[in-house]
C-alpha positions as CSV (number, residue, x, y, z in Angstrom):
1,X,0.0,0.0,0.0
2,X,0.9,3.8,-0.4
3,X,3.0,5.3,2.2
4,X,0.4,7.6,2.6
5,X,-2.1,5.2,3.1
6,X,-0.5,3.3,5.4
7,X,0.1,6.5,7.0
8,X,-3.8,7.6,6.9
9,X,-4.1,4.1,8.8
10,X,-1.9,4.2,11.5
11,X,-4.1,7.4,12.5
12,X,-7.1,6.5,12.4
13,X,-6.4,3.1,14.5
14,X,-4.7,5.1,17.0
15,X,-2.0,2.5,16.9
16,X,2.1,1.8,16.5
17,X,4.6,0.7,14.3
18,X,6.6,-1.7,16.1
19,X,9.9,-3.4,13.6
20,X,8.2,-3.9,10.7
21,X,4.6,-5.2,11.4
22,X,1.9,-2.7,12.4
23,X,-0.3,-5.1,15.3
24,X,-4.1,-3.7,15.9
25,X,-5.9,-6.4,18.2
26,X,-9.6,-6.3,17.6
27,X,-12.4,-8.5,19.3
28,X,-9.7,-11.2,20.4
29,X,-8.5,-11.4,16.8
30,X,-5.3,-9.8,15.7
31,X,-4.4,-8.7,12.2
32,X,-1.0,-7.4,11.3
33,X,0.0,-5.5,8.7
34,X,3.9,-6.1,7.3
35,X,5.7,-3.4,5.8
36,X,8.9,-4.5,3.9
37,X,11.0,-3.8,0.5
38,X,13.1,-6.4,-0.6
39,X,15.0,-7.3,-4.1
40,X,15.9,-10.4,-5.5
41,X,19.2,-9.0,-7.2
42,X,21.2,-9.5,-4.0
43,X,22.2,-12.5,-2.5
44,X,22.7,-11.2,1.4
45,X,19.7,-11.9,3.4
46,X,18.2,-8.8,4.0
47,X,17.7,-8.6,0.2
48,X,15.9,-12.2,-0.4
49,X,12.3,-12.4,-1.2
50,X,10.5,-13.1,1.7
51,X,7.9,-15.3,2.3
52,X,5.8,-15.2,5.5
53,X,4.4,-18.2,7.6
54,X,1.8,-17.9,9.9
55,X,2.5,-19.0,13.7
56,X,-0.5,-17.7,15.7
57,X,-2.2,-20.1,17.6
58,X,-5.1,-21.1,15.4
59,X,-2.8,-21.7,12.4
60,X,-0.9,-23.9,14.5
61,X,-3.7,-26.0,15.5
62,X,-4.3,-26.7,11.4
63,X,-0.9,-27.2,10.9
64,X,0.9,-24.4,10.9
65,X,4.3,-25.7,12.6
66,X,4.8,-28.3,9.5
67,X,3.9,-25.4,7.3
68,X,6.9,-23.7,8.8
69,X,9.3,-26.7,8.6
70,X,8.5,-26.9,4.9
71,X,8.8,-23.8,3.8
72,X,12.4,-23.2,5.5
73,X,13.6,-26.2,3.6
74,X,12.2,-25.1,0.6
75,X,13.6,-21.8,1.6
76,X,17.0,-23.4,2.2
77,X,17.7,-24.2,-1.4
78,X,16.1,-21.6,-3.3
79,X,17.5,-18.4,-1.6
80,X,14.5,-17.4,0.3
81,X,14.3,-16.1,3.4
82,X,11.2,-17.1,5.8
83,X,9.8,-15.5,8.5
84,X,7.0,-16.1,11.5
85,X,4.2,-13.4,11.4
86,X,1.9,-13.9,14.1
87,X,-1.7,-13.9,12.3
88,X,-2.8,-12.5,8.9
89,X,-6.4,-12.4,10.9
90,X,-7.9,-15.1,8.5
91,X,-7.4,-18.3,11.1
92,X,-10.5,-20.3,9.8
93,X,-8.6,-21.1,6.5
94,X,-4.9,-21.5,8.1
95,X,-2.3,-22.2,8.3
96,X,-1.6,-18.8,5.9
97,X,1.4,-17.8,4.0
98,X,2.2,-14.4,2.0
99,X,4.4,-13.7,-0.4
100,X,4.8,-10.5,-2.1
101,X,1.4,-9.7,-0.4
102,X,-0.5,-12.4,-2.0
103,X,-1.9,-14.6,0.1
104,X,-1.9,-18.5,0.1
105,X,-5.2,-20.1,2.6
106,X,-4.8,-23.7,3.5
107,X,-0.7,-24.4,3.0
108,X,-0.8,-28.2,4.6
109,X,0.6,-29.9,1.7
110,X,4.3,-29.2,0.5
111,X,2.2,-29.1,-3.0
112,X,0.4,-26.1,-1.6
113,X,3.6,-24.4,0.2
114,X,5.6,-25.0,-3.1
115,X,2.7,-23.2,-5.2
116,X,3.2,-20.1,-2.8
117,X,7.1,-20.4,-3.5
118,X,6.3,-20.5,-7.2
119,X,5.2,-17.0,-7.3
120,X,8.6,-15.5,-5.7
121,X,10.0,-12.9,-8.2
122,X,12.9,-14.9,-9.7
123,X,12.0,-18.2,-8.6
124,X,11.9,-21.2,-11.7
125,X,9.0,-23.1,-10.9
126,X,11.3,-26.1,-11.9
127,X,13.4,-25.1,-8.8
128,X,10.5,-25.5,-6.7
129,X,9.4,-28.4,-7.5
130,X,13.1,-30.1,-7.3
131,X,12.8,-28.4,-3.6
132,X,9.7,-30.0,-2.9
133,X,10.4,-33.2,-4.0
134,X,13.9,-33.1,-2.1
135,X,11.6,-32.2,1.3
136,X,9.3,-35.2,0.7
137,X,12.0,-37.7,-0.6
138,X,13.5,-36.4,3.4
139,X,10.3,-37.0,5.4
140,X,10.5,-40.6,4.0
């Protein structure tokens, strides 16, 4: 979203910008907002693509931990960094993951995790799919 925008809504929530994700915690739900700017050109970490995994508490319940353990090994081999974000407030369809802002309901499967890694700028969807089946060939 704009700067401005994002400005406009920090005011009228009367809340604060802690790191890089904006929390708001409303009627027991939480839903975060993640500022970030990354490029793909650069191989340090601060410059990989990052995807987000959701660890809140509902999404861990559907799965969310395994979710996690397969996206860092996907991560591991196509020079992605992954993060935690505690809820994208949409817990009925988790475990969630974003990339890019887009986001990706229901990531049980590695299928599902590896189609949310497919649409990392830069990525070859042959790459992902060498991942995946690298992760499954391990859990076996």
């Amino acid at each position: 979203i704009p700067l401005t925008m994002a400005t406009h809504i920090l005011s009228i929530h009367n809340t604060t910008l802690r790191g890089q994700a904006l929390n708001k915690t409303t009627g027991g739900r939480r839903a975060s907002l993640v500022v970030r700017a990354s490029s793909s050109s650069s191989s340090s970490s601060s410059d990989k693509q990052v995807v987000l995994v959701c660890q809140n508490k509902e999404c861990k319940q559907r799965g969310a931990r395994r979710t996690l353990k397969c996206a860092l090994a996907l991560a591991e081999t196509l020079n992605v960094q992954v993060e935690e974000q505690d809820c994208f407030g949409d817990c009925a369809m988790g475990p969630n993951i974003s990339v890019n802002e887009k986001m990706f309901y229901g990531c049980k499967t590695p299928d599902k995790i590896a189609a949310a890694f497919a649409t990392v700028e830069g990525i070859d969807a042959d790459a992902v799919d060498e991942a995946r089946t690298a992760y499954e060939n391990s859990l076996q």
